[in-house]
C-alpha positions as CSV (number, residue, x, y, z in Angstrom):
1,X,64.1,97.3,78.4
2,X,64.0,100.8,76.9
3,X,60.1,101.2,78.0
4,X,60.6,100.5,81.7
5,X,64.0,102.4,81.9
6,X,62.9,105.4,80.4
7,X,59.6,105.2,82.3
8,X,61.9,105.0,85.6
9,X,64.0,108.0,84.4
10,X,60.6,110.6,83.1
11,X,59.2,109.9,86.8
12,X,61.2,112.8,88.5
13,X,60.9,115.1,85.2
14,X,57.3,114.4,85.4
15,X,57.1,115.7,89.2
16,X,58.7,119.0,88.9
17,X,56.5,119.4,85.6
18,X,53.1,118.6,87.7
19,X,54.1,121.0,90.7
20,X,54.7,123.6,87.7
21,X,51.1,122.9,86.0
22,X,49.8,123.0,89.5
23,X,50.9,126.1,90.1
24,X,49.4,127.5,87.0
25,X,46.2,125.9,87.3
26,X,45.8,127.4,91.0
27,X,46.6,130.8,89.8
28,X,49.9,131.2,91.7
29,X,53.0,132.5,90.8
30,X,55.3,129.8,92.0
31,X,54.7,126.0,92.1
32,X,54.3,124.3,95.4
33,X,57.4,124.2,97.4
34,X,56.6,120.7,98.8
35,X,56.0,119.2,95.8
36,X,59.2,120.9,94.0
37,X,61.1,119.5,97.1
38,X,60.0,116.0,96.5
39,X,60.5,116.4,92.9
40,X,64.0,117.8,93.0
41,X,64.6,115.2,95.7
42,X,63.7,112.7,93.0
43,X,65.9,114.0,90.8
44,X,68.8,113.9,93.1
45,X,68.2,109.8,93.9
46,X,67.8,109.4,89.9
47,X,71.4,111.2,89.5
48,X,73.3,108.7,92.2
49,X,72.2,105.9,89.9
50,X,73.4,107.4,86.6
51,X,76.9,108.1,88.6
52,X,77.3,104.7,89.9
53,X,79.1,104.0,86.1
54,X,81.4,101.4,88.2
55,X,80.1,98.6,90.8
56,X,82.6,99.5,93.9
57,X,82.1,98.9,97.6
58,X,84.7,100.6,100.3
59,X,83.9,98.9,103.0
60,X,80.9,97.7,103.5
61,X,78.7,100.8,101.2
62,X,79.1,101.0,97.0
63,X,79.3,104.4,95.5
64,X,75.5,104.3,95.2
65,X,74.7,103.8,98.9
66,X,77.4,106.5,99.9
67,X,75.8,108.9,97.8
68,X,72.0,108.1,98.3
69,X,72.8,108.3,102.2
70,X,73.3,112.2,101.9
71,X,69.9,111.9,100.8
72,X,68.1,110.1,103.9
73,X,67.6,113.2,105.8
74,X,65.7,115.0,103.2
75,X,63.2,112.5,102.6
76,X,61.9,113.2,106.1
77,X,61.2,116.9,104.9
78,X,58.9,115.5,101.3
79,X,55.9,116.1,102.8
80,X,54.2,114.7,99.4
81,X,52.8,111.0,100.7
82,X,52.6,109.4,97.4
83,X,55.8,110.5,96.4
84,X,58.1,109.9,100.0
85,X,56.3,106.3,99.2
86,X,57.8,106.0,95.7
87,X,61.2,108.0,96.8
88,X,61.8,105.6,100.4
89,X,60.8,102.6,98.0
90,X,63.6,103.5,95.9
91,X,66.1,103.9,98.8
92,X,65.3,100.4,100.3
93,X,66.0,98.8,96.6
94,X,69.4,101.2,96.4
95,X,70.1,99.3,99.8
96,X,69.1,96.1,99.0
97,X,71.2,96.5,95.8
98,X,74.0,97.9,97.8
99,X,73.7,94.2,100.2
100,X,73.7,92.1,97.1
101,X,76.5,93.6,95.6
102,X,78.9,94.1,98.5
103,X,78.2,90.5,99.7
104,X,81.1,88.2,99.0
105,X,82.6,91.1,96.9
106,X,80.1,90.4,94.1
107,X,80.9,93.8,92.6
108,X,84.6,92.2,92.1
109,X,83.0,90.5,89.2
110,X,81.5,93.3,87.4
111,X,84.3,95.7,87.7
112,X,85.9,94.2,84.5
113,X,83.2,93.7,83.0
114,X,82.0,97.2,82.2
115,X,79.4,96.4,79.4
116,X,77.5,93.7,82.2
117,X,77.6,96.2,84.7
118,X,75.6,98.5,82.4
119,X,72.9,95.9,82.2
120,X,72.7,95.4,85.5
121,X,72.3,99.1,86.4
122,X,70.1,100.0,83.7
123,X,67.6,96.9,85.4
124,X,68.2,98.3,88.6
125,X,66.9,101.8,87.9
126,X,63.4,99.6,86.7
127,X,63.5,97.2,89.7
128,X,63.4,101.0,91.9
129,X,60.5,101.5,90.0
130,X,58.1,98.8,91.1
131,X,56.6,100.5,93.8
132,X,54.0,98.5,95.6
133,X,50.3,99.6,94.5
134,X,51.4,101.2,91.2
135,X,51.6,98.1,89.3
136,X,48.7,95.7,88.1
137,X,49.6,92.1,88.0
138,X,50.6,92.4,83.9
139,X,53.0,95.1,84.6
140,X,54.5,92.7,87.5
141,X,54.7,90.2,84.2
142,X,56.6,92.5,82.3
143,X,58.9,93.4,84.9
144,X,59.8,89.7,85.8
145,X,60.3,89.5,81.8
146,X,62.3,92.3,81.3
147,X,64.5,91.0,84.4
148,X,65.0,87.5,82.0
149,X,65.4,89.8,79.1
150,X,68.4,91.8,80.5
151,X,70.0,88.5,81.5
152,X,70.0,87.4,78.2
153,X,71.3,90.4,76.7
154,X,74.0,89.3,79.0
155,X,74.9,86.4,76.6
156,X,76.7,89.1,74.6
157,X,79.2,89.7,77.2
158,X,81.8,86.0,78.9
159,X,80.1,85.2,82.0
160,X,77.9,88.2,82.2
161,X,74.3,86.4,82.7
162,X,75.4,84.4,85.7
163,X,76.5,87.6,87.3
164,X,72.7,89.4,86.4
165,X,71.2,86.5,88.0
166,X,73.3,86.6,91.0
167,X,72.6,90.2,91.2
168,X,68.9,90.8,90.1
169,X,66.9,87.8,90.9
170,X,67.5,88.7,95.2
171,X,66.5,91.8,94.0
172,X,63.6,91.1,92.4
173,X,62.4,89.0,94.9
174,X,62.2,91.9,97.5
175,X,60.3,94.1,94.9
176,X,56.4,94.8,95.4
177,X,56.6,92.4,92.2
178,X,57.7,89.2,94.3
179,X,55.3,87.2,94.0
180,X,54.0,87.5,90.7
């Protein structure tokens, strides 16, 4: 769980630290302003996940939806392909999550449940990570075995891996990881 996580987490770190080596390498005397854009753009997506700390929905959008959308407009402006990929990749899993868990109140079940919720976002922030041509097949593996992993970590919490599978296997099964 820790490798994928923090792999998810040192991707926008690692952008605003290329643009800066870029910079250097090129002789310049600031980094490039596209690439700092998509990096700091990166940085903002990474931030709505680590403040969704309760599953809620008001109306029909959880806290992580209403906070990503302030986002939308901006990816537009990345003007870095590779990363708009990774960063719109990352939005339709946010949204996806955002379906799962306002659908028949799911996030009802979590909000009690603090420690389960914890599980389930620290899986999401992976699942945003499995961006179609970045992974080989074994890394597909691993993610479908971390997925089974969290889930039974979930045995440490009443009723907690019912409500992981409910939430992340729909998930899952929409990543660029489906059908490994």
């Amino acid at each position: 769980m820790a490798s994928i996580s923090t792999h998810t987490l040192f991707i926008p770190i690692f952008l605003s630290l290329v643009a800066i080596s870029q910079a250097r390498i090129l002789n310049r005397d600031k980094p490039d302003p596209d690439l700092m854009f998509c990096a700091n753009l990166a940085i903002n997506l990474q931030q709505c996940l680590a403040l969704n700390d309760f599953p809620f929905c008001n109306g029909t959008k959880s806290l992580l939806q209403q906070c990503t959308d302030g986002y939308l407009s901006d990816l537009s402006k990345c003007k870095v392909s590779i990363i708009k990929e990774v960063l719109k990749y990352r939005l339709d899993i946010y949204s996806l999550s955002d379906q799962v868990l306002c659908k028949d109140h799911l996030y009802r079940k979590f909000v009690n449940d603090v420690g389960c919720w914890r599980l389930a976002k620290a899986e999401l922030g992976s699942l945003s990570g499995l961006v179609q041509g970045l992974l080989t097949k074994d890394g597909c593996k691993v993610a479908k075995i971390n997925v089974d992993v969290i889930i039974g970590f979930g045995y440490n919490y009443p009723g907690c891996p019912a409500k992981l599978e409910t939430y992340l296997k729909p998930i899952f099964k929409k990543t660029a990881c489906a059908g490994s």
